[in-house]
N, C-alpha and C positions, 0 to 999 in steps of 0.2 A: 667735312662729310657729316651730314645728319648720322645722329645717334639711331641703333636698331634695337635696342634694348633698352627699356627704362618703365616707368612708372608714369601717369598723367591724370588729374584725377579735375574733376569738373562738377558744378554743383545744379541744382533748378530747385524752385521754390512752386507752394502749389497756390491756385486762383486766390485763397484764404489767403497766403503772407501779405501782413500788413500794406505792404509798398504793392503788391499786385491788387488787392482792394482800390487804391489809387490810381493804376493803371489801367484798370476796369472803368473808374468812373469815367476820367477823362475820357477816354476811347468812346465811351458811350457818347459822350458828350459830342466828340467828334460826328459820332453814326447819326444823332439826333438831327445836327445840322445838315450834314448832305440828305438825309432824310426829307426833310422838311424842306429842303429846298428844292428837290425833288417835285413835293407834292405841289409847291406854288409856281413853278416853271421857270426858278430864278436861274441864271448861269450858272452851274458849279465850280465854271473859274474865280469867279466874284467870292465863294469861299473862301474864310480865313476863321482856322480854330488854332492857339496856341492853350491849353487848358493846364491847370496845373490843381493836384488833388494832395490833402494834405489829411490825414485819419487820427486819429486819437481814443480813449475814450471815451463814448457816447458823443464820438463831435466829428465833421468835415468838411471843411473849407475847402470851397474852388476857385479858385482865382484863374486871372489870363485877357487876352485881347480874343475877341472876338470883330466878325464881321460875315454877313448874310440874312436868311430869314430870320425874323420875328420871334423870337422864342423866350417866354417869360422865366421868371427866377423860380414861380412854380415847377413848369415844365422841367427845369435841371434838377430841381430838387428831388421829383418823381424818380426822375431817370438815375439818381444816384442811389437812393432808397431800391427801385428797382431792381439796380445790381447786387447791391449787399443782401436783398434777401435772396435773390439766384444765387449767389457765392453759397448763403447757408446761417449770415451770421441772425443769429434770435437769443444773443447769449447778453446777461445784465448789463455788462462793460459796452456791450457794441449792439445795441440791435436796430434793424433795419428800420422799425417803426420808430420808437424812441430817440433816437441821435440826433441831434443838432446837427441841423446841414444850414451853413452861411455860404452863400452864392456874391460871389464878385469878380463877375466879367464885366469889362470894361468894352468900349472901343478900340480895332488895333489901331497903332498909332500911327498918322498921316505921314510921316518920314519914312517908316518901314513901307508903307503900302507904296508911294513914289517909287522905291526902287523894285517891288518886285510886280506888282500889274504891268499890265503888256498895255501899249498904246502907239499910235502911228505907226513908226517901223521897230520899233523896240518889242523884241519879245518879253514875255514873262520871266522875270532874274528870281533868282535863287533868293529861298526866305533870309538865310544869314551864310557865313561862311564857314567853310569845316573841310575836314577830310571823312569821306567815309570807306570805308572796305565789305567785301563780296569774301564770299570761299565756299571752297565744294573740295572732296574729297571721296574717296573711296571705302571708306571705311562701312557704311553705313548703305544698304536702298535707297535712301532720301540722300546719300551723297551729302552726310554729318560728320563730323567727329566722334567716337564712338561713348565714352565718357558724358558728353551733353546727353547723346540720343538716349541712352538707355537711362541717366536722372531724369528727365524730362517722363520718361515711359513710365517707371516705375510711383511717380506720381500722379500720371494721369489714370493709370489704370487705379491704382486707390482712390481717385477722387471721384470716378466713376460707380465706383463698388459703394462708396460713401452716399452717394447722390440716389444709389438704386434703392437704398435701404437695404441691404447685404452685409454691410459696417454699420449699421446706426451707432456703434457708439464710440466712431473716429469722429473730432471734429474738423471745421474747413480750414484750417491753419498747417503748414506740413516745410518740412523741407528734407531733398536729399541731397548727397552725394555720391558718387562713385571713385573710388580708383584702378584703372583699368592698367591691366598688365601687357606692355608690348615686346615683342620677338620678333626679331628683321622686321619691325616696321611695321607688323600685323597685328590689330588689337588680336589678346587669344584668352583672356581669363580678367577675374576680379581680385585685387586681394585685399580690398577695403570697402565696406559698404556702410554707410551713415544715413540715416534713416530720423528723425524727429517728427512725432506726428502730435499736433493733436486730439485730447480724448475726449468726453463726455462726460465720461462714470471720472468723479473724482478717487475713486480708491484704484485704478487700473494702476498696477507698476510698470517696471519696464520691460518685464518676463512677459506680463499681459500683454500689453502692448506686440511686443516682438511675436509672439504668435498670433497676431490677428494680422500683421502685415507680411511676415515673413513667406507666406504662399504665393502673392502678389508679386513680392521683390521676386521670385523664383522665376514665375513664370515670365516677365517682364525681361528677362536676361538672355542670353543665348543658352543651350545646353549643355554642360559641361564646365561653365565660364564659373562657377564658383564653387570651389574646392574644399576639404577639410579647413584649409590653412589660411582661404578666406576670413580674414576678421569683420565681425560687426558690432554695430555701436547706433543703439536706438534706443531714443530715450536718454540720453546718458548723463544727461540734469537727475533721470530720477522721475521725472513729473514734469508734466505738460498739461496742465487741464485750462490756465489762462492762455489764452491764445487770440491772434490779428491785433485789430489795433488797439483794445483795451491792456494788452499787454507790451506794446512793442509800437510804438508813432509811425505810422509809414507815409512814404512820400513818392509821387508819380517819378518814374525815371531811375528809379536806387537799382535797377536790376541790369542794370544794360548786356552785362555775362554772359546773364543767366538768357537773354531774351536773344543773343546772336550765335556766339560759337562756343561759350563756356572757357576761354580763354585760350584756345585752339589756336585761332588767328587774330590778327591784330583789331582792335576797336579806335573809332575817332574820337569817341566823348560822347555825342550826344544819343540824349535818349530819341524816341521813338512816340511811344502812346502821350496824346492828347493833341499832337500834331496833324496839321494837315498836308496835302501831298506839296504844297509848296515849300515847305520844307524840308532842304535837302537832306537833312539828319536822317529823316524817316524815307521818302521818295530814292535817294541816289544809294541809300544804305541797301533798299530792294532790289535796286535795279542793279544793284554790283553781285547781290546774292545771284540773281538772273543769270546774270551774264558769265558768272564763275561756272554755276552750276552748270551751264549749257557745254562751257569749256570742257569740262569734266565730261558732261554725256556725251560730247561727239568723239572723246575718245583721244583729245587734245593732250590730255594730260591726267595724270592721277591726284593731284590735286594742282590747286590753282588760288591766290590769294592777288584780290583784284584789289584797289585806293583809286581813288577820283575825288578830285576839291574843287573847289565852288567859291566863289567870291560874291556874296551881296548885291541881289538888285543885277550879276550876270547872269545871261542865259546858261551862254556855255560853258563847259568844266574847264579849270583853269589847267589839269594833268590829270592823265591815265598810268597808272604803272600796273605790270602785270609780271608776278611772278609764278613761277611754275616747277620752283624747286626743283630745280638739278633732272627733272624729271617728263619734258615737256617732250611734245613729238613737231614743233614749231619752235621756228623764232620767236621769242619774246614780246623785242623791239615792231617786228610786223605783225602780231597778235593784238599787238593796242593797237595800231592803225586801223584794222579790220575790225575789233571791240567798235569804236569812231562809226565806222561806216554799217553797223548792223545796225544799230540804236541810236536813232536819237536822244543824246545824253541832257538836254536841256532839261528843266523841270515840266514842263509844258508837254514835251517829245518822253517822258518818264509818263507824266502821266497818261499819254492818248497810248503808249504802245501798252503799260500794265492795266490801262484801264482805273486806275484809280480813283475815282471822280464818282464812290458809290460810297454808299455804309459798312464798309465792313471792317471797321476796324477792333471793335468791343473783344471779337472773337481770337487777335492775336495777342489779347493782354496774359495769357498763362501758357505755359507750357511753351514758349518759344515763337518768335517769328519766322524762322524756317526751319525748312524738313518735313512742313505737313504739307497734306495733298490738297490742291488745287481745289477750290471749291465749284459747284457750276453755277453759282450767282458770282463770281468773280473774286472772291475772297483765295488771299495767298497766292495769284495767280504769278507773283513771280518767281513760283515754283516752278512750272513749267517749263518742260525741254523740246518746246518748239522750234526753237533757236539753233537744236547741234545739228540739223543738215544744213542748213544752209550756213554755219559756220565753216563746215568740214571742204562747203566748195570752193572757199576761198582759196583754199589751199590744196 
């Protein structure tokens, strides 16, 4: 029997961590190509971006296989300069104009491309093999876990406050923590809050500090959810004024956690940003968010943890498993059958049903890949609970 009592605590980093710098580029890098291929009337099937971002101080290397439109070593270099000054960075160690940006895309390689382009009767196979996992839950509106959702919150709304000029003198580097307290099963209070931010002013302590975010963490919370007996820890180095990649090397993909369910429910390995939809890391990992969350909104279940694998160069998923914890209002075993028959699970059938075959990936490098709202350019669209009636008719 699942525990009703315990402790769960979950972390998120803000646009500024080193590794989310990286994950920004890339992503851009991605948005640049379907972009641009876009503009020249290329196939957006014929896209392949694998991207990988590497930060240091005043340095970033892009490496990866590419394939599609025409796009010079300038053009990436823009586009990466581009995002570090969106992020915020203008600081000695890292700034957006100054930094060494070395560009090395490649060609993808004609072995991988064989097996995943689609030709005569062969559909388009999966860019490599993996397991990915989906989950929804009730804990949250967004049907999150409650721990990610409110780390994620309480650095979004500071990066916000940061960005307004409100905080000028937080910088864009940050990370928090929560640990969320549960009672029969229902997140209901905090009794640990971790907070590391970023400052400016090199003489701010950690008192300083603590009072210039502690309103934000408040309101970011539910009401009630943090008590006398609440501990916090901000700042607790003492000092923070170096910060992203001048202080700390980051690398695209080090976040994977932080960017799905904060270790709520299971992960397969792979990252996400710099990918394109042919790969099922990123493509099948959405499409399992989709399909969990829909479980959940039609009422299926209160939560739901989906897995689906993929084999190289195959179309279709090699296995669906669908769990529903002790707690489902369906069979399991007939729940993945009907999973099967809602959605085309191929990569091909992944992308024509989320639409993915647009730019928008830049926008899911911070603060999480699911839980946000649906965009009406297409962006996070496998958020959407399109899906729970006509799941509920099955049955």
């Amino acid at each position: 029997m699942a525990r009703k009592n315990y402790l769960f605590t979950s972390e998120s980093v803000s646009e500024g961590h080193p590794d989310k710098v990286c994950d920004r580029i890339s992503d851009e890098i991605v948005d640049l190509f379907f972009a641009r291929g876009a503009e020249t009337g290329l196939d957006p099937y014929q896209i392949r971006v694998a991207c990988e971002t590497l930060a240091t101080t005043n340095r970033v290397v892009i490496a990866g296989e590419v394939r599609g439109p025409k796009i010079s070593n300038a053009e990436i270099e823009d586009a990466a300069r581009n995002a570090i000054k969106d992020i915020g960075y203008e600081q000695a160690g890292f700034h957006w104009r100054n930094a060494q940006v070395e560009v090395l895309l490649h060609a993808q390689s004609a072995d991988i491309a064989q097996g995943v382009d689609a030709g005569g009767n062969k559909d388009e196979g999966a860019g490599d093999q993996g397991i990915m996992f989906g989950y929804a839950c009730r804990e949250t509106p967004d049907l999150m876990p409650a721990p990610l959702h409110y780390a994620h919150r309480i650095l979004h709304s500071l990066s916000a406050a940061r960005r307004s000029g409100q905080e000028n003198s937080l910088g864009p580097d940050a990370k928090s923590q929560v640990t969320v307290r549960y009672e029969n099963g229902r997140p209901v209070g905090v009794s640990q809050i971790v907070v590391s931010h970023q400052h400016v002013d090199e003489n701010l302590t950690s008192q300083d500090v603590r009072r210039l975010i502690e309103p934000y963490v408040r309101r970011a919370l539910p009401e009630g959810w943090i008590s006398d007996a609440t501990m916090w820890h901000v700042n607790p180095t003492g000092k923070f004024f170096i910060g992203g990649p001048d202080g700390d090397c980051g690398l695209t993909g080090r976040k994977i956690i932080v960017d799905t369910y904060g270790g709520a429910a299971p992960h397969g390995g792979g990252a996400f940003s710099g990918k394109d939809p042919t790969k099922v890391d990123r493509s099948a990992a959405y499409a399992a968010r989709y399909l969990a969350k829909n479980v959940v909104a039609a009422g299926l279940a209160d939560r739901c943890t989906l897995q689906l694998s993929y084999a190289i160069g195959v179309a279709e998923p090699l296995s669906i498993y669908a769990d529903l914890h002790g707690g489902g209002q369906v069979d399991e075993s007939k729940l993945e059958d009907v999973l099967m028959q809602a959605m085309k699970l191929s990569p091909r059938g992944i992308r024509e049903h989320l639409h993915l075959n647009r730019p928008i990936y830049a926008r899911t490098s911070a603060y999480g890949h699911f839980g946000r709202e649906p965009d009406k350019d297409g962006g996070f669209s496998w958020e959407r609970t399109d899906l729970a009636d006509k799941l509920k008719a099955y049955f």
